[in-house]
C-alpha positions in Angstrom: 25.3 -65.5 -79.6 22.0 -67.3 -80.1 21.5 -66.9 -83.9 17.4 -66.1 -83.0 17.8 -63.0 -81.1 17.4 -60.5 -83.6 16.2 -58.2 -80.5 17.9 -55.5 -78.8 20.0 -57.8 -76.9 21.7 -59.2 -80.0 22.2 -55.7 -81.2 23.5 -54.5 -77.8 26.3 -57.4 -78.1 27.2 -56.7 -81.5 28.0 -53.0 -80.7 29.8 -54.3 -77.3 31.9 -56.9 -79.9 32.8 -53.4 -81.9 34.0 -51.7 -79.3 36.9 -51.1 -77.8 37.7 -52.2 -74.5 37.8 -49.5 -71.7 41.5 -48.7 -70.3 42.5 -49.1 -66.4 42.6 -45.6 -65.1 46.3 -44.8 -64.0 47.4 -44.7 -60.7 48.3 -41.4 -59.1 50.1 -40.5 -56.9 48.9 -38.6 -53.7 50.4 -36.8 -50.7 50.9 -38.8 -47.7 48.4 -37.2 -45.3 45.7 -38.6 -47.8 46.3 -42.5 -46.7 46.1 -41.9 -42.8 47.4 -40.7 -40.2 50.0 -40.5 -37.4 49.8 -41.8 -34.5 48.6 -40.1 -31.2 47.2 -37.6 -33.4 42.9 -38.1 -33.2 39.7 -36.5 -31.9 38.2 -37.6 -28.1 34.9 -37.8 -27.7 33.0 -35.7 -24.7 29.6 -36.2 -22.9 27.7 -34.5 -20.4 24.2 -35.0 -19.1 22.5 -30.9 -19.0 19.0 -29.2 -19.0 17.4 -27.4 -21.9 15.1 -24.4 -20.7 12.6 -22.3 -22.7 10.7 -24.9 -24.5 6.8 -23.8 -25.6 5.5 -26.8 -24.0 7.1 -28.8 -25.9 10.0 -30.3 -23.1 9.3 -33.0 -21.0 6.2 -34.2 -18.8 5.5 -35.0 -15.4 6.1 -38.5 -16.1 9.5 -37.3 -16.6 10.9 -38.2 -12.6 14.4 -37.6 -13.5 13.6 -34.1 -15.4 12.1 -32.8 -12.0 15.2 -34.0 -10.2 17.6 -32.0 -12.7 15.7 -28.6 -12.6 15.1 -29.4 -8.2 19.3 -29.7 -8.4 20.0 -27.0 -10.6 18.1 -24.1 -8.9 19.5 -25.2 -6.1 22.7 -24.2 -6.6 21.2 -21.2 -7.7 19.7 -20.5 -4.2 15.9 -21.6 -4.5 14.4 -24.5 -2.8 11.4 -26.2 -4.4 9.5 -29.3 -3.9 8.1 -32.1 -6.6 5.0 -31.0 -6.7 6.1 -27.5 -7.5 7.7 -28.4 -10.5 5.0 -28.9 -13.1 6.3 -26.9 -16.7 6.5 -28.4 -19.7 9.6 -25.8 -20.7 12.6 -28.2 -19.5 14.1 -30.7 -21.2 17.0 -33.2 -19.8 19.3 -33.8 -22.6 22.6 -35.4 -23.0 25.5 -33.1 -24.8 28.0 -34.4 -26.9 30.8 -33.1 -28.9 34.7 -33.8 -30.6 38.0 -32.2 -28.9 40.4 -31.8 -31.7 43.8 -33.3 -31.2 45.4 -29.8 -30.1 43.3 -27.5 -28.0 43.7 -24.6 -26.2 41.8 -23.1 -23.2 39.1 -20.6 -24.7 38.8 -22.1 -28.3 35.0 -22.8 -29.2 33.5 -26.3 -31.0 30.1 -27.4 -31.7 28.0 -29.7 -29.8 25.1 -31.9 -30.4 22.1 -32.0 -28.1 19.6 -34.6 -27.9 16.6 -35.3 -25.9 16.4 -38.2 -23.6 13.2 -37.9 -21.7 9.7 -37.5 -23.5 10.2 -34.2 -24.6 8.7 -33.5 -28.2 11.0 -30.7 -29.5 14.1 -28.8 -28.4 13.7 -26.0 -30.8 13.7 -22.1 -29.5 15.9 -23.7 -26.0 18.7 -22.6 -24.2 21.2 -24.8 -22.6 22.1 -24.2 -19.1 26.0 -24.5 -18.1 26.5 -28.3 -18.7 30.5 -29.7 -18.4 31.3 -32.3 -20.9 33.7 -34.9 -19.5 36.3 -37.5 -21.6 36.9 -40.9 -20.6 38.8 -40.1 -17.8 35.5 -38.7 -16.2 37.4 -35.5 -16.0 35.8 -32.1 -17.6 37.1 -31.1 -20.7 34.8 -28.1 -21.7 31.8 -26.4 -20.3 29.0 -25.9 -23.2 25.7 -23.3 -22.6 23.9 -21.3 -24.8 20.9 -21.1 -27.5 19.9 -24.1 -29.6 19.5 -24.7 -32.8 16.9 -27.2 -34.5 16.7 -28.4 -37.8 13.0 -29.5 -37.6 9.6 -28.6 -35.3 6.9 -30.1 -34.0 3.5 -28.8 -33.1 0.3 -30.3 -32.3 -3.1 -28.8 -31.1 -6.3 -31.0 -30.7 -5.1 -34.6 -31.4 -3.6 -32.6 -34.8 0.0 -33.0 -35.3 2.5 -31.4 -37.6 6.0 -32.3 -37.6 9.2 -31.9 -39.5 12.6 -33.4 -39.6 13.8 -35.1 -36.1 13.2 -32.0 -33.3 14.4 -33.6 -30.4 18.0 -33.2 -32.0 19.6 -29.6 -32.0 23.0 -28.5 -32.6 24.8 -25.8 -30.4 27.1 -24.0 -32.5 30.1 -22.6 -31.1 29.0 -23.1 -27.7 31.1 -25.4 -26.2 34.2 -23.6 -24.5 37.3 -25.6 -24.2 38.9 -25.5 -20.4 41.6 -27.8 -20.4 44.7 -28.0 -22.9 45.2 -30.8 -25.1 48.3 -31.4 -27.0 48.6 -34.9 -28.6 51.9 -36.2 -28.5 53.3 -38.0 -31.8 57.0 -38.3 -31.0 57.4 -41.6 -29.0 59.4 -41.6 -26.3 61.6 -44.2 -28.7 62.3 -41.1 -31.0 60.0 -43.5 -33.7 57.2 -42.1 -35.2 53.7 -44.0 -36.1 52.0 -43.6 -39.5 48.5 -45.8 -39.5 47.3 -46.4 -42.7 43.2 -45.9 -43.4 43.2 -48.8 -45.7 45.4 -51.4 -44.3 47.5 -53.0 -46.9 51.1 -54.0 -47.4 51.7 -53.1 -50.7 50.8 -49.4 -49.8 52.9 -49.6 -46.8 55.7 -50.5 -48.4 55.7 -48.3 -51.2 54.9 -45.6 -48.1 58.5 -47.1 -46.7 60.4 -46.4 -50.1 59.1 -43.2 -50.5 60.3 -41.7 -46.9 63.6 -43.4 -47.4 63.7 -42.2 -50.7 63.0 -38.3 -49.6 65.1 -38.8 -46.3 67.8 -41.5 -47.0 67.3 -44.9 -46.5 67.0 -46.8 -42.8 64.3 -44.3 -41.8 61.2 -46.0 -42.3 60.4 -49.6 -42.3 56.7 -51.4 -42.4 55.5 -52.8 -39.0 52.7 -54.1 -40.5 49.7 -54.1 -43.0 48.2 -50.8 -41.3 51.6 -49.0 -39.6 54.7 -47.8 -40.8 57.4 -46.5 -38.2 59.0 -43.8 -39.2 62.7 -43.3 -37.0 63.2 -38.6 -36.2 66.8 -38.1 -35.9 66.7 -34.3 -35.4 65.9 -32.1 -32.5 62.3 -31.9 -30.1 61.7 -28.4 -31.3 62.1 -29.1 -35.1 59.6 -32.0 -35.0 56.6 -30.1 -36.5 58.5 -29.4 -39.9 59.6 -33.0 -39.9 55.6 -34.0 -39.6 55.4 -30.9 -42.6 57.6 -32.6 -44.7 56.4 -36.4 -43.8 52.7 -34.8 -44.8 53.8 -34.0 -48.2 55.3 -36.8 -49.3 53.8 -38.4 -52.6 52.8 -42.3 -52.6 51.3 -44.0 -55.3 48.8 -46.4 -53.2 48.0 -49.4 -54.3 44.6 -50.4 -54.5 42.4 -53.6 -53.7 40.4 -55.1 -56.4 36.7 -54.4 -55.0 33.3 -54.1 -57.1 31.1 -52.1 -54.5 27.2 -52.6 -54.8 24.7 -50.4 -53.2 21.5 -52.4 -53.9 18.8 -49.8 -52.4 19.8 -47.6 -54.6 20.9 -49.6 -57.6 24.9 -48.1 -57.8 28.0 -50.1 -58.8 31.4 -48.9 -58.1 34.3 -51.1 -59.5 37.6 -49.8 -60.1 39.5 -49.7 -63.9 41.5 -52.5 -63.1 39.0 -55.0 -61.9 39.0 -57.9 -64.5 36.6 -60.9 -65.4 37.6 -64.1 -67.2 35.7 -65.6 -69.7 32.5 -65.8 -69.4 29.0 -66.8 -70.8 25.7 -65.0 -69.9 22.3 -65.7 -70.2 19.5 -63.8 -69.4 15.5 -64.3 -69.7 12.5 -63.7 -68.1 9.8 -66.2 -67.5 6.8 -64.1 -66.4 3.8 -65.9 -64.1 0.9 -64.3 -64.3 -2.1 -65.3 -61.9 -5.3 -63.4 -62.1 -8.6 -63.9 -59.6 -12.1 -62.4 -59.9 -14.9 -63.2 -57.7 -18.2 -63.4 -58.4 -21.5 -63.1 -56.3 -24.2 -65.0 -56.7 -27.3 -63.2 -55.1 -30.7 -65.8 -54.6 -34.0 -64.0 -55.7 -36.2 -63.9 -52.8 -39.9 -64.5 -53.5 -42.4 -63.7 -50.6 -40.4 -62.5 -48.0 -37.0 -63.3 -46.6 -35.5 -66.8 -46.3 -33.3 -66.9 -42.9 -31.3 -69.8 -44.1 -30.3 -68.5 -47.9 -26.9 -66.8 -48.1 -24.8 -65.5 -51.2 -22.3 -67.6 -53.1 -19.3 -66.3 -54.0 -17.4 -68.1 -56.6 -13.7 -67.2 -57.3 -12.4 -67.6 -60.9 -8.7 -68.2 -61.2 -6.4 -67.5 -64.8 -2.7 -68.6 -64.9 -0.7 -66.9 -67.3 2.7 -68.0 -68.0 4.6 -66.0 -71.0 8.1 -66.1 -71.8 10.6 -63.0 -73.0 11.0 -62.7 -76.7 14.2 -60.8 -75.8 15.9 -63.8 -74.2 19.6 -64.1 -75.3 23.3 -65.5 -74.5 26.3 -62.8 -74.3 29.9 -63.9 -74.2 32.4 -62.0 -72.9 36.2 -62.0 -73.1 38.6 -61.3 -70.4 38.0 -58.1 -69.6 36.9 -55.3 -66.9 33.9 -55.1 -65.0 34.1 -51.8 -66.4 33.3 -52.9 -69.9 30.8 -55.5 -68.6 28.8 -53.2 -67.2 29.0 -50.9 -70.0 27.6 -54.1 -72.3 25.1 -54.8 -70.3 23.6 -51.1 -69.8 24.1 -50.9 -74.0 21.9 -54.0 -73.5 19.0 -52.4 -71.9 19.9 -54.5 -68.6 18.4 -52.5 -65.4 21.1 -52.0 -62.5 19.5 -54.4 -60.3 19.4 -57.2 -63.1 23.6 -56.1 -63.2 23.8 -56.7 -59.6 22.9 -60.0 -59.3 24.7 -60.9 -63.1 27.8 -59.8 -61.4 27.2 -61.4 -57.8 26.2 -64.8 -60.1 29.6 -64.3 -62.2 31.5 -64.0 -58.5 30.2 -67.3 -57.3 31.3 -68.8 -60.7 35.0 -67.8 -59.7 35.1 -65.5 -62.8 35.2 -62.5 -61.0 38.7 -61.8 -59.4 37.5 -59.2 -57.0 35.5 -58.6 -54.0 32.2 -58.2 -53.7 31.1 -55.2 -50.9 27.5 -55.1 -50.7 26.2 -52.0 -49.0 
């Protein structure tokens, strides 16, 4: 260290010399269920394209052709004729609905649903949604969703004033979407091979998820497909294949993790992982602050016997550079070690988060940092 800094920085390194380097927190192991999941078995997405009633003049206007033509279609089929120029309330809304089917449903079970404006309607709070059917991919309905909304937020305005909170034109209808068709996702393959996809693709966690099934089931059972699946062979009977999946669930793995060093620079957070190591490596760190100041200056002519068309002000501009250099300028060297204990040096150093980030992005294009770099 530069024998001049007697400042905080030089202080900050000789504690960090002191002290003892942080250990790698040890792996654990987790239950299987906690690294992905199996194949077949997810959520299907729903949509459907409904009417919100009730508004306080708050739904869409006039301009709104295709909100006339949803409230002209929907009554009717309730029995009542009108025309366009009939239709002139602010009290409808066209919205489109969407929500999640679970992976096994049965007719009758209930889910949330998320409404949101797409016409020019300024809030959806205090409407009801009229019978709207919510179809999969298949274009095919799924589950038929009505009922009262609710919104996180308002909006009210009154003589060009306007008062508004949160995001209105979203609600959330809870419990209101009623399944009507049964879904049962199928995880036995017709092959009798079950698929396990991992969340976080990797072959050393896929192979350690292969020794652990043989090792709870006997060996020849699973084998790695690739990075992100493991096939897992059922050798028992159709109706016992839910306490095979039981048992599958609970198995324990010890993952193995990636070396990453997330960064969140918006709101100044690191996250790097026990293990993540550094090699050797020099830092410096100094500010060199540039300073430019300008004033301006009028200078006003004194008019004697009336007024001069052709005199104007002069303004004159001033300009002062300052250029001053931290006292608090220093070198730190590190050791091999983790980012871990880097980071701790550095905040014992005074070193703002954001000065960290770009000491650590600056040590990864120097090839000293054997990780990667997620920036968020």
């Amino acid at each position: 260290m530069r024998i001049a800094a007697r400042t905080m920085w030089s202080a900050a390194a000789a504690l960090l010399a002191l002290s003892v380097p942080l250990a790698p927190a040890a792996a654990q192991q987790v239950p299987l269920k906690a690294l992905g999941r199996f194949d077949g078995w997810r959520d299907n997405a729903l949509i459907g394209y409904g009417l919100v009633t009730g508004l306080a003049g708050s739904g869409d206007t006039r301009r709104s052709a295709m909100t006339r033509q949803a409230l002209r279609n929907v009554l009717s089929r309730l029995g009542t004729a009108v025309t366009d120029d009939q239709i002139s309330s602010r009290n409808v809304a066209v919205v489109i609905v969407t929500a999640r089917l679970q992976p096994s449903a049965n007719v009758g079970d209930k889910m949330d649903a998320v409404i949101s404006s797409v016409g020019d309607a300024r809030s959806l709070a205090g409407g009801t949604l009229l019978m709207t059917p919510l179809l999969g991919p298949d274009q095919k309905p799924y589950a038929l969703a009505q009922g009262p909304l609710v919104a996180g937020g308002h909006n009210f305005e009154s003589d060009l004033n306007q008062q508004q909170r949160n995001y209105p034109t979203t609600a959330l209808l809870q419990g209101g979407a009623t399944v009507e068709v049964p879904v049962d996702s199928q995880v036995l393959q017709p092959q009798g091979e079950i698929g396990f996809l991992l969340s976080d693709p990797g072959f050393s966690t896929a192979q350690r998820i292969a020794e652990a099934v043989n090792g709870r089931f006997g060996p020849g059972i699973a084998w790695v497909k690739n990075a992100d699946e493991v096939k897992i062979r059922y050798r028992g009977a159709p109706d016992a294949t839910a306490a095979f999946l039981a048992q599958l669930e609970d198995v324990s793995v010890e993952p193995a993790t990636a070396p990453r060093v997330v960064i969140n620079e918006r709101t100044g957070t690191i996250v790097a992982g026990g293990g993540v190591m550094i090699s050797s490596v020099s830092i410096s760190q100094g500010d060199i602050k540039v300073t430019v100041t300008g004033e301006r200056q009028a200078s006003q002519p004194s008019f004697i016997d009336g007024f001069a068309s052709d005199v104007r002000s002069l303004v004159v501009t001033n300009t002062k550079l300052e250029v001053s250099e931290d006292a608090g300028e220093a070198v730190i060297r590190f050791p091999n070690t983790a980012v871990a204990d880097l980071v701790e040096g550095l905040a014992r150093a005074r070193v703002t988060t954001r000065r960290t980030i770009s000491i650590l992005q600056a040590i990864k294009a120097a090839g000293a940092l054997h990780a990667d770099i997620i920036v968020q």
